[in-house]
C-alpha positions, 0 to 999 in steps of 0.5 A, spaced: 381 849 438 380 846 432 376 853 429 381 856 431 387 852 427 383 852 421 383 859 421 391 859 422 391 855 417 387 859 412 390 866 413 397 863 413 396 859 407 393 866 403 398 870 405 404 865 403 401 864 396 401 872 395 409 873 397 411 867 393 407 869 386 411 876 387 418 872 388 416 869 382 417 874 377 424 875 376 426 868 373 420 869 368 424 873 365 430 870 364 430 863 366 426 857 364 422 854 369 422 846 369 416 843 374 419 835 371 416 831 378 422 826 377 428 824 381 432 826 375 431 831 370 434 829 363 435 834 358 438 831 350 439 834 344 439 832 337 445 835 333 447 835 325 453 834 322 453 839 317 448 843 313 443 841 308 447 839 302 444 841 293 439 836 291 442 834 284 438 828 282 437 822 284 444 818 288 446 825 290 449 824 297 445 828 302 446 823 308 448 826 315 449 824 322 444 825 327 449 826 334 444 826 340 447 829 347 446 829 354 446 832 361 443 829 368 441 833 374 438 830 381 433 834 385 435 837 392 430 838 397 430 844 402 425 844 408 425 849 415 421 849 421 418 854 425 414 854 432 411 858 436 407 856 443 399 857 442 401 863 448 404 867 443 400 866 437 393 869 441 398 874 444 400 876 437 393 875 432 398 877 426 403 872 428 402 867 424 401 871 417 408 874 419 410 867 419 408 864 413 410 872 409 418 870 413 418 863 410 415 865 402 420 870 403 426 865 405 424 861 401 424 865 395 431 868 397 434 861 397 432 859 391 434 865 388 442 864 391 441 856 388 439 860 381 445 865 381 449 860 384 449 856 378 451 862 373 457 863 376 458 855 377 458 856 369 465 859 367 468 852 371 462 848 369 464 842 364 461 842 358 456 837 357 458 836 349 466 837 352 470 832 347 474 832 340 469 827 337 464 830 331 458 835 334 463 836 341 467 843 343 474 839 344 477 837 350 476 839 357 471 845 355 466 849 360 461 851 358 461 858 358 469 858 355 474 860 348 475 857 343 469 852 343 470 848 337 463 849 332 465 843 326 469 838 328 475 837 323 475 844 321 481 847 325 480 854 328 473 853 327 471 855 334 466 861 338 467 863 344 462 866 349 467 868 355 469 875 356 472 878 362 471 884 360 468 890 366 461 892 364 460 898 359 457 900 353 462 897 348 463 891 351 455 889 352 455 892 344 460 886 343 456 881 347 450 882 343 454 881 337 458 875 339 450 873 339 448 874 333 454 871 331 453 864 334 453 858 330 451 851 333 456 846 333 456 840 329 454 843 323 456 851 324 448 854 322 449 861 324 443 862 329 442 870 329 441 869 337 438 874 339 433 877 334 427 877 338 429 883 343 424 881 348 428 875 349 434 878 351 436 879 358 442 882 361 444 879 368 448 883 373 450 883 380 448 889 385 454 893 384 453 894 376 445 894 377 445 902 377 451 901 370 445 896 367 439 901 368 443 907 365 445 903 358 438 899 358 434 904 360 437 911 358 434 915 353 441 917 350 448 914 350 453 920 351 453 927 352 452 928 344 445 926 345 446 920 341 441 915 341 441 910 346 439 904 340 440 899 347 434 902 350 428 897 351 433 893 348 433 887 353 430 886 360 434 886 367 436 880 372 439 883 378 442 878 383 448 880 388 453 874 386 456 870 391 463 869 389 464 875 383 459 881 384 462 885 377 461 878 373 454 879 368 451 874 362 447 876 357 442 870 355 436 870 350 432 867 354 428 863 347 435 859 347 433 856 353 440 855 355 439 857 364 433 854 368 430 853 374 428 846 376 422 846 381 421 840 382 416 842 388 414 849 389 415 852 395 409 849 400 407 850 407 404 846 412 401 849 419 399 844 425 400 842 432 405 839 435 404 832 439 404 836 446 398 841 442 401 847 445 405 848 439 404 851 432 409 848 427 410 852 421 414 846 416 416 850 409 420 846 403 422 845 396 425 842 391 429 846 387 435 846 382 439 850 378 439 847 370 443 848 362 442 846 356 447 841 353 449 846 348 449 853 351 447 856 345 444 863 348 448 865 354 454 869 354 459 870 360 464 875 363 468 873 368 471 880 370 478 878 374 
């Protein structure tokens, strides 16, 4: 019996690994990964209050603030169970391999729904810097939203990373631009986001998946044969959103201003139940949608 459980084991755990390594992948390519093993993960950042100022001389005043900003987020765990009778597993050799791929898999597409399920909680979600005090967006801002404030004092001074706009060619031309646009608030820094081309990633829903291939993908750009200047430009997140499937973001993954907290990756363990007669599967994770206290990086629409 004993033999028998370590075999299970083993090809149970060989098999759970290879599907999670291949689930993985996608969020590399947009997502930041935190493995913090905490019960809270804090995320800060320091901001100035105004640019470098010409150094004359000496008593030329060059002091600015530093602001400092936060935001907090707990870990969720996540676990299932899953038991067969030693009966079916030596009827059925592969069974346990089937199960631990089932699991790896479940597990995968649950931590994708946590990750898509937070971009588009975005457009509703309060903004960590929300406020009319220097270095914060004004009043009751989200974080993805019109009319952010950049310096504070300077009325009409704002940058806006919400459209509700259909994806298409000009409205994600404009979202690139709206990018490399973007200045940082408390001291309006332009940022040239989204230089690094390898950096940026479009993130659609399944129903624009086709539409996001073509514009990113295709060799030309119209019937004229125009050069397609979006091709390679950017990579693909596809995920079928929840709530608004024809929502899509852009994000310069460099800005690091999404991310997945994994906490405790997906594991498995397999042993007998009390009685020996059954074979317990138990699956579970630690996992977390996460943003940054700025939102530097990330452009949303939110189509209506």
């Amino acid at each position: 019996m004993a033999n028998s459980l370590s075999n299970i084991q083993r090809t149970s755990f060989e098999v759970f690994e290879q599907v999670l390594v291949q689930g993985t992948s996608d969020f590399e390519r947009v997502a930041e990964i935190v493995t913090t093993d905490d019960k809270n993960l804090t995320r800060t950042q320091l901001q100035g209050v105004g640019g470098f100022t010409a150094y004359s001389g000496v008593g030329t005043s060059i002091t600015k603030d530093l602001l400092s900003g936060k935001v907090t987020f707990s870990s969720s765990p996540k676990a299932k169970d899953h038991k067969v009778t030693w009966s079916d597993v030596k009827n059925n050799p592969e069974l346990p391999g089937q199960i631990s791929a089932y699991l790896a898999n479940q597990a995968m597409a649950d931590i994708h729904a946590i990750f898509a399920a937070g971009m588009e909680s975005l457009f509703s979600t309060g903004h960590p810097l929300a406020g009319t005090g220097a270095g914060q967006v004004g009043a009751s801002k989200n974080f993805i939203d019109t009319a952010l404030r950049v310096v504070n004092g300077s009325s009409g001074d704002t940058q806006s990373n919400l459209f509700t706009q259909a994806l298409s060619r000009s409205a994600l031309v404009g979202a690139i631009e709206t990018m490399r646009k973007w200045r940082r608030v408390g001291d309006g820094q332009n940022l040239n986001l989204g230089a690094g081309m390898q950096d940026l990633v479009l993130c659609v829903g399944a129903v624009n998946e086709d539409l996001a291939r073509s514009l990113i993908g295709s060799d030309y750009q119209s019937a004229e044969m125009q050069t397609n200047t979006l091709q390679n430009r950017m990579g693909l997140y596809v995920y079928p959103w929840a709530t608004d499937d024809d929502d899509w973001f852009v994000v310069d993954r460099s800005q690091r201003p999404v991310g997945l907290w994994l906490r405790e990756r997906p594991f498995l363990k397999v042993g007998e139940s009390d009685n020996g007669l059954d074979l317990v599967f138990s699956c579970g994770f630690h996992a977390d949608f996460i943003y940054s206290v700025e939102g530097a990086g990330i452009i949303g629409s939110n189509v209506a």
